[in-house]
matplotlib code that plots the C-alpha trace (Angstrom):
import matplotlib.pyplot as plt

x = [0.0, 1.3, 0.6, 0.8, 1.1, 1.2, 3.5, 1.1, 1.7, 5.0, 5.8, 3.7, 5.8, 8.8, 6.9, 6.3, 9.7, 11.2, 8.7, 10.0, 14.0, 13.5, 11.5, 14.3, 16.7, 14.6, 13.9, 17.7, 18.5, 15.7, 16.8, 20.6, 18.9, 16.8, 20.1, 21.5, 19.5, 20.8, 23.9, 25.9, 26.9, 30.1, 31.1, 30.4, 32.1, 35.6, 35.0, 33.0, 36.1, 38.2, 36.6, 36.6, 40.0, 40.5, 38.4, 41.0, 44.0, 43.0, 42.2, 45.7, 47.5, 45.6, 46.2, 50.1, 50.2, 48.3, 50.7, 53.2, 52.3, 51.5, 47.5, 47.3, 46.2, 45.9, 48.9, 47.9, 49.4, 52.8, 54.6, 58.4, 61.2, 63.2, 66.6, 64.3, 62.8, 64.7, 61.6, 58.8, 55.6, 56.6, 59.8, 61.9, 62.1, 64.1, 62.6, 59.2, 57.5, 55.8, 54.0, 54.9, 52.2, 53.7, 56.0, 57.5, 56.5, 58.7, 57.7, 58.0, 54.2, 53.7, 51.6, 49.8, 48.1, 47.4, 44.0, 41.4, 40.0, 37.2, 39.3, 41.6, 37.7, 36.8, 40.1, 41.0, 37.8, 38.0, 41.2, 40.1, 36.4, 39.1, 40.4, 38.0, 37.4, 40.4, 40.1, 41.3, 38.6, 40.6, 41.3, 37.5, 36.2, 39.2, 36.9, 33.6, 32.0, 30.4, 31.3, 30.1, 31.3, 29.2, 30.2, 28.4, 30.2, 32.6, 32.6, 35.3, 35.6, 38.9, 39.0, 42.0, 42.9, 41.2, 39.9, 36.2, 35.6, 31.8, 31.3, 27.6, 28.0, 26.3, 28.7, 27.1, 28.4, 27.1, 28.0, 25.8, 22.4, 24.1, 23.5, 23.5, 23.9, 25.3, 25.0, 26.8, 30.2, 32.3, 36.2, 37.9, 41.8, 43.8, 45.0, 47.1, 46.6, 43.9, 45.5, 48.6, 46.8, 45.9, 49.8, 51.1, 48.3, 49.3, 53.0, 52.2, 50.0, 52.9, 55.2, 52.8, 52.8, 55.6, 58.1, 60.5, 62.2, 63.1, 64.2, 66.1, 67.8, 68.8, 70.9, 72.7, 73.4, 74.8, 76.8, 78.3, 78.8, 79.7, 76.4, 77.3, 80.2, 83.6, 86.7, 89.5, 92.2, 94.4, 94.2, 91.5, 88.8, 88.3, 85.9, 85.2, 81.0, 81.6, 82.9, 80.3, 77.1, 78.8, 79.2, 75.5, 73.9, 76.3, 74.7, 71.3, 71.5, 72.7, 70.6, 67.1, 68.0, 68.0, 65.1, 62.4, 58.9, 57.4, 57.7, 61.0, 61.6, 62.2, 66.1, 67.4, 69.9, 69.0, 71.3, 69.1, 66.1, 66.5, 66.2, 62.8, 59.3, 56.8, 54.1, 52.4, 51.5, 52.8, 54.4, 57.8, 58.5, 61.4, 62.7, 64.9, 67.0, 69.6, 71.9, 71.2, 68.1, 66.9, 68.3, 68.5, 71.3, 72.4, 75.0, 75.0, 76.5, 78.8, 81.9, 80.4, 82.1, 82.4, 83.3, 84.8, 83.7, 85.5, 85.7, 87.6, 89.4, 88.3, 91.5, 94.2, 92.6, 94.4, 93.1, 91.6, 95.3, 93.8, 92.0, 94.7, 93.4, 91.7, 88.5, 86.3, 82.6, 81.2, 77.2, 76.1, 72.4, 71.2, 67.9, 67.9, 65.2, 65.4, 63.1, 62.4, 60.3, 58.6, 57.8, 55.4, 55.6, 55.6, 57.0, 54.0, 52.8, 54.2, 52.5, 54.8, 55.0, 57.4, 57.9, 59.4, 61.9, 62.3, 64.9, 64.3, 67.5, 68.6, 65.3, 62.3, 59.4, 57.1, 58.5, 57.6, 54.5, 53.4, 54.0, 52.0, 48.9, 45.2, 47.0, 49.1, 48.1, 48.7, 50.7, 52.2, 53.6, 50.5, 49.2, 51.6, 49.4, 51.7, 54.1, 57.2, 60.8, 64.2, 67.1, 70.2, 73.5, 77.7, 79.5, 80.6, 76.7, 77.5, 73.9, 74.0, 71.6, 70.3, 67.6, 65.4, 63.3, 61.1, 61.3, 57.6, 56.1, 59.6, 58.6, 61.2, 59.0, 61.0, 60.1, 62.1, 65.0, 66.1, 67.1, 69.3, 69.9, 66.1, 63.5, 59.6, 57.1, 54.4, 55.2, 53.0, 51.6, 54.1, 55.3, 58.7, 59.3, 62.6, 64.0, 66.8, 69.1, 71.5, 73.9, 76.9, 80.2, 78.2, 77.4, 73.4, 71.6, 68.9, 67.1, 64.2, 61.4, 57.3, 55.9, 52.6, 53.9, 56.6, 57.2, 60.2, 63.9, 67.5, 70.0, 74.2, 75.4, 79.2, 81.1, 83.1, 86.5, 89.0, 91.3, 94.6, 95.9, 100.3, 101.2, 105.3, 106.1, 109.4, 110.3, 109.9, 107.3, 104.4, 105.3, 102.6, 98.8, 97.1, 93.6, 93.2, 90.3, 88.6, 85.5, 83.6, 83.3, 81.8, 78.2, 77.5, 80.2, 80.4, 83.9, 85.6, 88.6, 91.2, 92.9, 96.3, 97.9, 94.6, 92.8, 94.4, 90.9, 88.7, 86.0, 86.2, 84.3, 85.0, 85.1, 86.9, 87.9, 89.3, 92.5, 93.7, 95.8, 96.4, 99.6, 99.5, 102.6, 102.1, 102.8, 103.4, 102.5, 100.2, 98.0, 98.4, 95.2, 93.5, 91.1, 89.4, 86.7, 84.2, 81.7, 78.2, 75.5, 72.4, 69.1, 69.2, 66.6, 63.2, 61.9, 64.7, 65.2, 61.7, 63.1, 66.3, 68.5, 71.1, 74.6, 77.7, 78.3, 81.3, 81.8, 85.2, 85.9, 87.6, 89.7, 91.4, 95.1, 94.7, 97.4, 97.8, 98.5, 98.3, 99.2, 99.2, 103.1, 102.4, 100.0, 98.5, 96.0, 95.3, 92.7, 92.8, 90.5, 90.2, 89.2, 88.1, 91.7, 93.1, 91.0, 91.3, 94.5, 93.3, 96.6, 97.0, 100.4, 100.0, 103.1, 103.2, 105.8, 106.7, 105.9, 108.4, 107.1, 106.0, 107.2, 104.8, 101.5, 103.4, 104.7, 101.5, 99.9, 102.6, 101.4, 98.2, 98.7, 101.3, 99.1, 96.6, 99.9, 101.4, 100.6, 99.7, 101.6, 99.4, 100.6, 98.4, 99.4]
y = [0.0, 3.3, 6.3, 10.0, 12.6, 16.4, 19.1, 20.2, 16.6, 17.0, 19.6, 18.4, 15.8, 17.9, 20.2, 17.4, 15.7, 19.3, 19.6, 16.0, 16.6, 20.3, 18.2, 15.9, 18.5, 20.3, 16.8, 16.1, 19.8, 19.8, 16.4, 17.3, 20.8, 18.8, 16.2, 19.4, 20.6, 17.0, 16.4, 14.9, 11.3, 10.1, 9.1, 12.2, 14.3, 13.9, 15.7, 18.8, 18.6, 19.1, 22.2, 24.0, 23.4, 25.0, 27.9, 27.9, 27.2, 30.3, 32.9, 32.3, 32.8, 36.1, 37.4, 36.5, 38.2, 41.0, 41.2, 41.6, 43.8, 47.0, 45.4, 45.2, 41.8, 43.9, 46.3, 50.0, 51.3, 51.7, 55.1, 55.4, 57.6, 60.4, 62.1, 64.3, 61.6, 58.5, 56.5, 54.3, 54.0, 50.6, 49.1, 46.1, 44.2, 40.6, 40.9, 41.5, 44.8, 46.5, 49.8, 52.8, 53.5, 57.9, 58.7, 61.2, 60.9, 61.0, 64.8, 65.7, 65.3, 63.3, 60.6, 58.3, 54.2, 53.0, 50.1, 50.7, 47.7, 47.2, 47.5, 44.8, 42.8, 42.9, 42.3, 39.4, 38.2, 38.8, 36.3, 33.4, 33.4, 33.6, 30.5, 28.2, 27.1, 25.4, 23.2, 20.0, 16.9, 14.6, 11.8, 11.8, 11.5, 8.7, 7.1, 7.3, 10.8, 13.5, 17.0, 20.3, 23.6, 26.6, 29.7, 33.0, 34.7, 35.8, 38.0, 38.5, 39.7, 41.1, 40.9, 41.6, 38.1, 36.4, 36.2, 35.2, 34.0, 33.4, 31.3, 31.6, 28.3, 25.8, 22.5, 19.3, 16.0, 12.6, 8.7, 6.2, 7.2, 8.8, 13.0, 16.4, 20.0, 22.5, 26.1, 28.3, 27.7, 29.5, 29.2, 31.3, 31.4, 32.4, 35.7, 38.8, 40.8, 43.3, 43.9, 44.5, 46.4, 49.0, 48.9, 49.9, 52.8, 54.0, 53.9, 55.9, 58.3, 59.1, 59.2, 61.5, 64.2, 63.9, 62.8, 60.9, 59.0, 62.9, 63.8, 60.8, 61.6, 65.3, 63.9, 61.3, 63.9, 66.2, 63.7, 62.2, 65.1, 68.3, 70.5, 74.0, 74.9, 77.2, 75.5, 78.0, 77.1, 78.9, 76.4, 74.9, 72.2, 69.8, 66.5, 64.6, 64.3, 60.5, 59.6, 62.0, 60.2, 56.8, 57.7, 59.3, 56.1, 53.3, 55.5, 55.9, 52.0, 51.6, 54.0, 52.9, 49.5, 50.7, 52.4, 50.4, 51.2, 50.9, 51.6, 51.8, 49.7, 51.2, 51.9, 51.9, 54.5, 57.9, 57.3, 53.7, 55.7, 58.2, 55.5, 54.5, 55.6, 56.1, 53.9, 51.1, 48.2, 45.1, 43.6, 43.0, 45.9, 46.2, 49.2, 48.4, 50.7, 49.8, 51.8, 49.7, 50.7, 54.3, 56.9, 60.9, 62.6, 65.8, 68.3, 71.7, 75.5, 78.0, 75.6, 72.5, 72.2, 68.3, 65.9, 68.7, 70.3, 73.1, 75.2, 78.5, 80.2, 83.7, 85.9, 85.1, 88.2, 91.1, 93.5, 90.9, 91.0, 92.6, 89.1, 88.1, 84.5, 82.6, 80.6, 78.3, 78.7, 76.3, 75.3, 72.7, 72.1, 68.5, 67.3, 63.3, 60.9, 57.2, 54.3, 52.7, 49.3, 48.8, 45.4, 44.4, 40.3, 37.4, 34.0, 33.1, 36.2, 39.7, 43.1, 45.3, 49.1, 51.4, 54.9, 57.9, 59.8, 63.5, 65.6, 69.3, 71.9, 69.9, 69.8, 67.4, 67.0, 69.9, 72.3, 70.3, 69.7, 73.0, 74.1, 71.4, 73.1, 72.6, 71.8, 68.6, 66.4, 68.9, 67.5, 70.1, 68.5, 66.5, 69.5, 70.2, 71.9, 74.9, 74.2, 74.7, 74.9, 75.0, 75.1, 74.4, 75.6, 75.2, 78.4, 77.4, 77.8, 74.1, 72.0, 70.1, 67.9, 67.7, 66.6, 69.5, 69.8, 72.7, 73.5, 76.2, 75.9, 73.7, 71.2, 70.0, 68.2, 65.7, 67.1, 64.5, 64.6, 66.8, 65.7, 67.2, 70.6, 70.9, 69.9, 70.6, 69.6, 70.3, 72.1, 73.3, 76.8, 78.9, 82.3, 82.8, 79.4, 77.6, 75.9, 73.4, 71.7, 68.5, 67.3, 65.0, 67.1, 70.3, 72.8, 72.5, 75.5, 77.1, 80.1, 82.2, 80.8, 82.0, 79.0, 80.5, 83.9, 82.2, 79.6, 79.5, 80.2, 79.6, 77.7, 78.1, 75.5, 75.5, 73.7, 71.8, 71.0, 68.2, 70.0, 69.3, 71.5, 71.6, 73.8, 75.4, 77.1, 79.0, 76.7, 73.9, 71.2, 71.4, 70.2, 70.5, 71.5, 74.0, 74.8, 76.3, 78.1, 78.8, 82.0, 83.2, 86.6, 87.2, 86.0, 84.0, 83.6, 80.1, 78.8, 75.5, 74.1, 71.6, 70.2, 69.4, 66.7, 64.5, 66.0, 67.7, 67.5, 70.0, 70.7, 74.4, 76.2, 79.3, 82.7, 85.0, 83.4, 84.7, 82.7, 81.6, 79.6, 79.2, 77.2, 75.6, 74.0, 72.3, 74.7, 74.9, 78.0, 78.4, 81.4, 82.1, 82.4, 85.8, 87.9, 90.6, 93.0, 94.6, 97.1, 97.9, 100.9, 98.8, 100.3, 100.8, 98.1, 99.8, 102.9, 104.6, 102.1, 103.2, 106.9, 106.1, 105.7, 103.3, 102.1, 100.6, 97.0, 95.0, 91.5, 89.0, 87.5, 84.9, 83.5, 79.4, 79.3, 77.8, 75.8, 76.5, 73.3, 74.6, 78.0, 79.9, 79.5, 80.7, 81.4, 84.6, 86.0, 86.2, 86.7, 86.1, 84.7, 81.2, 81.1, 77.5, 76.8, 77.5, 74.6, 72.3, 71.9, 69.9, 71.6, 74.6, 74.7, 77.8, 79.2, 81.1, 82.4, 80.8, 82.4, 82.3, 79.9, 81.4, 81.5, 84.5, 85.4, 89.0, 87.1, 84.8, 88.2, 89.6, 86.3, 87.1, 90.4, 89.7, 87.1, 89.4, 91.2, 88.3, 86.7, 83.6, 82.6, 81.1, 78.8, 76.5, 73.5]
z = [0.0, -0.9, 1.5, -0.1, 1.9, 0.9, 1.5, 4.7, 5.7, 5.8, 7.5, 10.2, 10.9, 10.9, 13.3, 15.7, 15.7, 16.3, 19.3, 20.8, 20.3, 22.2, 25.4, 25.7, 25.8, 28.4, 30.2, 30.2, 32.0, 34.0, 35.3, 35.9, 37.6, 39.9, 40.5, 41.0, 43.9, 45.7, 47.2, 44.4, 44.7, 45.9, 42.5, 40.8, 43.5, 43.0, 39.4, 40.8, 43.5, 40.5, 38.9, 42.3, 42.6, 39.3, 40.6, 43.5, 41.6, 38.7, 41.6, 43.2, 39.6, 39.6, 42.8, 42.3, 39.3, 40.1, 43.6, 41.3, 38.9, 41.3, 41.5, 37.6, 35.9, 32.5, 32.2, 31.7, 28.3, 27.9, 27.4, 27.0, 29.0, 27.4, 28.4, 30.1, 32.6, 31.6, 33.5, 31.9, 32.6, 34.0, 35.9, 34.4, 37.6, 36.8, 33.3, 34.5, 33.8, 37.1, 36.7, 38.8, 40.8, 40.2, 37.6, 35.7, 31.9, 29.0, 28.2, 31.7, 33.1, 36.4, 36.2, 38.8, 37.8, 40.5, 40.6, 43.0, 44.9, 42.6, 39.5, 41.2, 41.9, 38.6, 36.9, 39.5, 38.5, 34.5, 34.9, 36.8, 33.7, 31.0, 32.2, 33.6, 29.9, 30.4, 33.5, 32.9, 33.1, 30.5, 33.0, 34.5, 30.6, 30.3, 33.3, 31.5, 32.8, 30.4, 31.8, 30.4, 31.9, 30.7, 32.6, 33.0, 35.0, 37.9, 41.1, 43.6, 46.5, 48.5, 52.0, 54.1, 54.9, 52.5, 48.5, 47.5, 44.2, 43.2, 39.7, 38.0, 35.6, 34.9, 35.5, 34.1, 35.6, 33.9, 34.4, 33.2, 34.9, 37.4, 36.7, 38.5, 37.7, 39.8, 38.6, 41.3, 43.0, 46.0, 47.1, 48.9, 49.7, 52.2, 50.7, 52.1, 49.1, 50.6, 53.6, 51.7, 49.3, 51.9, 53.4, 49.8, 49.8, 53.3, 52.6, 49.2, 51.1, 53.2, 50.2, 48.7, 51.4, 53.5, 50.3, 52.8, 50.0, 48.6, 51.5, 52.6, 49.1, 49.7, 52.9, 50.7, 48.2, 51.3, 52.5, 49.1, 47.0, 46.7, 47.0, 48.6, 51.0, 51.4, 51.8, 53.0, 50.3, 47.7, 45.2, 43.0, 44.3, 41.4, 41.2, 38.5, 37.6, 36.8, 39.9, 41.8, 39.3, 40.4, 43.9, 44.3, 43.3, 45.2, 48.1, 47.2, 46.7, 49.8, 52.2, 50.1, 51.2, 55.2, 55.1, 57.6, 57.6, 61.5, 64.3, 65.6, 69.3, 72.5, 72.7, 69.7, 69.4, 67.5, 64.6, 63.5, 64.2, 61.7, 59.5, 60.3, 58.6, 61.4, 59.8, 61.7, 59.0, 61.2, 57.9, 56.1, 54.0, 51.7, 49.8, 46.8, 44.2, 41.5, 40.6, 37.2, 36.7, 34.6, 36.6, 35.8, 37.2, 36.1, 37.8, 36.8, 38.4, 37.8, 37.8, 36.0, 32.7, 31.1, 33.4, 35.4, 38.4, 40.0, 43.3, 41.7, 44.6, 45.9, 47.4, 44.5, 42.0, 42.2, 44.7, 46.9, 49.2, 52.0, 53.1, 54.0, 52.7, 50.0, 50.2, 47.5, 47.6, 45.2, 44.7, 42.4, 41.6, 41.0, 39.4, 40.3, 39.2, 40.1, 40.8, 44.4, 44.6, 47.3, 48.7, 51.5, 51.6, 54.1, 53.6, 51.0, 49.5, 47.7, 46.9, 45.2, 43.6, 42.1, 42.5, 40.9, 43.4, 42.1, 43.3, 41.4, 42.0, 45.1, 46.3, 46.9, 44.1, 45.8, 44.0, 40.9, 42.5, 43.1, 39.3, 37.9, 39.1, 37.9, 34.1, 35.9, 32.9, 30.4, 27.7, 25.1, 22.9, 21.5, 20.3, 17.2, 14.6, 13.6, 10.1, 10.7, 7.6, 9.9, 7.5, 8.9, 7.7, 9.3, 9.7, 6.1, 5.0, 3.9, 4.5, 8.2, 9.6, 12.8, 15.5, 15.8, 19.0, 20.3, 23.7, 25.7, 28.9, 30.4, 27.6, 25.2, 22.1, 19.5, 16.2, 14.1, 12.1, 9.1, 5.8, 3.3, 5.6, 5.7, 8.2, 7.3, 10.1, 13.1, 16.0, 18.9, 18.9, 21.2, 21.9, 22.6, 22.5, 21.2, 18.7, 19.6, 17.3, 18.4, 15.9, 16.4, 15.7, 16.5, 19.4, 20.7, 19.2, 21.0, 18.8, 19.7, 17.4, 18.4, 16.1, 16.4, 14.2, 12.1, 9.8, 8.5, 10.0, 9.3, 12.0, 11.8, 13.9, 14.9, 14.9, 17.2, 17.2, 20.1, 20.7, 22.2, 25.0, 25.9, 28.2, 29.4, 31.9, 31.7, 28.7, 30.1, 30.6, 33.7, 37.1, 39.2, 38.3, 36.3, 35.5, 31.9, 30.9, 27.7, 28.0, 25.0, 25.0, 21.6, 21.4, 24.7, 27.7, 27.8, 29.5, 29.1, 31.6, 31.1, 34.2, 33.8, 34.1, 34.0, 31.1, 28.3, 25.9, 25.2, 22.2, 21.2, 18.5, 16.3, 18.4, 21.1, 24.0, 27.3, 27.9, 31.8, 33.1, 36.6, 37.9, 41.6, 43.4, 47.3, 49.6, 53.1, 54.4, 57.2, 57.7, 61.7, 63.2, 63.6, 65.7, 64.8, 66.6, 64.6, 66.1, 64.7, 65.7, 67.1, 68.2, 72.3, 73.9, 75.3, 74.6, 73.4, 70.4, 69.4, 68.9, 66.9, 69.7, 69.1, 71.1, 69.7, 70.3, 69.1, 68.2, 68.7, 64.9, 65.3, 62.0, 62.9, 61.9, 57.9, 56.0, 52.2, 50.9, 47.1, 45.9, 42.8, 41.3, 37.7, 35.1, 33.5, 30.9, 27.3, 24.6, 21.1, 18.2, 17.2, 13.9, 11.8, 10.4, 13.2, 15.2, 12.4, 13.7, 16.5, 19.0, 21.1, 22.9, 25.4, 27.4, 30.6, 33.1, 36.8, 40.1, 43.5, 45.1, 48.1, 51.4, 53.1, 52.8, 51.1, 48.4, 48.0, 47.7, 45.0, 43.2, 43.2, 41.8, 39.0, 37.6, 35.5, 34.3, 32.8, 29.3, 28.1, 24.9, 22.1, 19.0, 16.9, 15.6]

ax = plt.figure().add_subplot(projection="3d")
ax.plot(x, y, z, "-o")
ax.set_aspect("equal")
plt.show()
């Protein structure tokens, strides 16, 4: 018999076996949802044990790596250092990149990342849902059982001694007839990460307002390099800036290192004390600097020049004899930034966060601060809408190339590179701004450029020349010291030294120079002590002071007995005008007449005087 049914025949049946295969699917949930309401049996257990342990295992890789990654699971964006702040956004710590919770940006801006507690929630728990997909149930499938993992989502909660991590998923567990469905699942871990959490933010709060790290920095700068003084000498004070830059941060690595934040205990001395931070967290803390790692250090003042810094003496000029004596004042200015890590841990667990320290013209970062003002986050040098032609020419008006920068509001912005003599760009709108120019082989130019009036200008750079300093004295060849100096008196005073015999190098460019050389020998003489009494007209105490009355009071001076252990024994003064040929010869040989050496503080005096009378022969080549 043959049955013919229609198209509406058809499709009923197709309707009705639809209808049956979504029931069973319903029946089959519904089922594992009401196993799932049960206890499930002994032999399903051990593979719901599993996937909690997973939970478990997931939330502790996340709360590891967000303990060491300053709070972050996801790393905020990245932004590079400069010359100007040589810091990242982030800290290589043993190859592992750790964002500064404050930091100076690469165009100078400060910067703060640091996670909030529910960013750390929510992150923490973004981790642990990423990665549940991934629990392993290959060797309970191996045994026969059918598990299906489908999760919706993740909460977490930080406490301070513990994590809580709440799963929404529906975890389907089958063998043979044996079924159940559990749809929500909670862990928690043992976990230090909230109360460490809160340490890190009180130790930053305190770093924030009371900048101890600066300030522990200004003392090692005090005690380990020159910063400001008088030394009562005749002779010149010299250091070398590399051995000052290396000397700065072999201390800074070790005072960061003895730095304890706590209380300190009841009789310890006052010299371990002034090591301590006066926060109570009642956990390890370690403070850690490299001198390895990015560091800014830069030295300037009056008697900076190179790898040269010098204390010139006051009382040696000519008309200065009635001292009696000679002193150096010096005063360097140092802006510093380096990184500190800081570490709060036990024997299972790390938090950690890096900082910026700032030290701005030998003092802390407040003065920084201060100037950031309601435009903190202001960022110049994104804003580069103005067109901008910089040709740049030698001396010659041969084409040079160059790195041309633009320096307004204590921004320096990287405008690129020029090409064939000729860079064509975008600048930021500025008056009065600058444009700088760095080229190997050549003097940094700085010209007065207001990009939002101009477009076009022309650069001469100079430049410069290594040039090779001999010196004589009375024909023959130096014995003892001498400090030689080179001042521009035509355009700019600039000055350059050469301390002999250590350095005999120096780069020079085209233009007038001041010429001195100054010749010391050891002496022996000893200034006797001295005492002086000096009177002064003071306003009379009481009544009388009110009316102008005033009374003569004197005071004792007294001046300590002074050895002169270097003297001036030669030298004198020049000027003349180096032109290109002549530095092309890469040799100055400069001659000068010999001093008594001297015996009295009369003939240290006549010294002193005959030295701007004498002359300083010149040859090149």
């Amino acid at each position: 018999m043959t049955i013919s049914l229609g198209k509406k025949g058809q499709m009923t049946i197709f309707i009705i076996v639809a209808i049956v295969i979504v029931a069973a699917i319903l029946v089959y949930f519904c089922a594992f949802r009401n196993a799932g309401t049960k206890e499930l049996s002994a032999e399903l257990k051990p593979a719901y044990d599993s996937y909690l342990s997973c939970i478990q295992e997931q939330t502790r890789n996340a709360v590891d790596l967000a303990g060491s990654q300053s709070g972050h699971i996801t790393l905020p964006g990245y932004s590079a250092g400069s010359d100007y702040a040589p810091t990242s956004s982030q800290l290589d710590f043993l190859g592992f990149p750790v964002p500064y919770w404050y930091y100076v940006s690469g165009n100078g801006v400060i910067k703060e990342q640091i996670p909030t507690k529910s960013e750390m929630q929510k992150e923490i728990a973004e981790y642990v849902q990423d990665r549940l997909q991934y629990c392993n149930f290959d060797s309970f499938r191996e045994q026969g059982f059918s598990v299906v993992n489908d999760v919706k989502s993740v909460k977490v909660e930080i406490q301070e001694n513990k994590i809580v991590t709440k799963v929404n998923s529906d975890f389907a567990v089958s063998k043979e007839t044996d079924t159940g469905v559990v749809d929500s699942h909670e862990i928690s871990i043992n976990s230090k990460l909230g109360k460490f959490y809160d340490i890190a933010l009180e130790i930053y709060n305190k770093e924030k307002n009371d900048v101890f790290l600066e300030n522990y920095t200004v003392d090692t700068l005090r005690l380990n390099a020159p910063v400001d003084g008088v030394e009562l000498s005749c002779g010149p004070k010299i250091w070398k800036a590399r051995e000052v830059d290396e000397k700065i941060r072999d201390a800074l690595e070790a005072n960061i290192a003895a730095i304890k934040i706590g209380v300190p205990e009841k009789g310890i001395s006052n010299k371990s004390k002034y090591f301590y931070v006066p926060v109570d967290v009642g956990e390890n803390v370690n403070l850690i600097y490299s001198k390895q790692w990015p560091t800014k250090l830069e030295i300037s003042g009056g008697g900076v020049d190179g790898e040269l810094m010098t204390a010139e003496p006051v009382g040696n000029q000519a008309g200065l004899g009635v001292m009696g004596f000679c002193y150096e004042p010096y005063h360097f200015v140092y802006d510093l930034t380096y990184p500190v890590l800081i570490q709060i841990y036990d024997n299972e667990e790390l938090f950690q966060f890096p900082v910026s320290v700032v030290i701005d013209k030998n003092m802390p970062r407040e003065a920084m601060l201060n100037d950031i003002g309601e435009e903190g986050d202001f960022d110049f040098c994104k804003y580069d809408t103005q067109d901008v032609n910089v040709n740049l020419y030698d001396v010659n008006l041969n084409r040079a190339d160059a790195n041309v920068s633009y320096e307004c509001f204590g921004q320096r912005c990287k405008l690129g590179e020029s090409e064939n003599g000729t860079f064509a760009g975008k600048a930021p709108a500025c008056v009065n701004g600058y444009l700088v120019a760095k080229s190997e082989g050549y003097e940094e130019k700085s010209q007065l450029f207001s990009s939002n009036e101009e477009t076009d200008t022309d650069m001469i750079l100079d430049r410069q020349y290594d040039i090779t300093v001999e010196l004589s004295v009375d024909g023959k060849s130096l014995n003892g010291n001498a400090i030689i100096t080179f001042t521009r008196n035509d355009t700019e005073s600039q000055t350059y030294s050469v301390s002999l015999p250590g350095s005999s190098k120096v780069n020079l460019i085209e233009g007038y120079y001041n010429i001195k050389v100054y010749i010391y020998s050891n002496s022996s003489l000893v200034i006797p002590a001295s005492k002086t009494t000096q009177c002064s007209d003071v306003p009379k105490s009481g009544i009388l002071g009110v009316f102008g009355v005033k009374s003569e009071q004197c005071y004792d001076i007294e001046i300590p007995a002074t050895k002169v252990e270097s003297a001036l024994a030669g030298g004198g003064v020049s000027e003349t005008y180096f032109f290109p040929s002549d530095l092309e010869k890469g040799k100055i040989k400069l001659s000068v007449s010999g001093f008594p050496a001297p015996t009295s503080l009369e003939q240290m005096q006549y010294n002193l005087e005959a030295f701007d009378s004498q002359d300083v022969g010149i040859e090149i080549g």
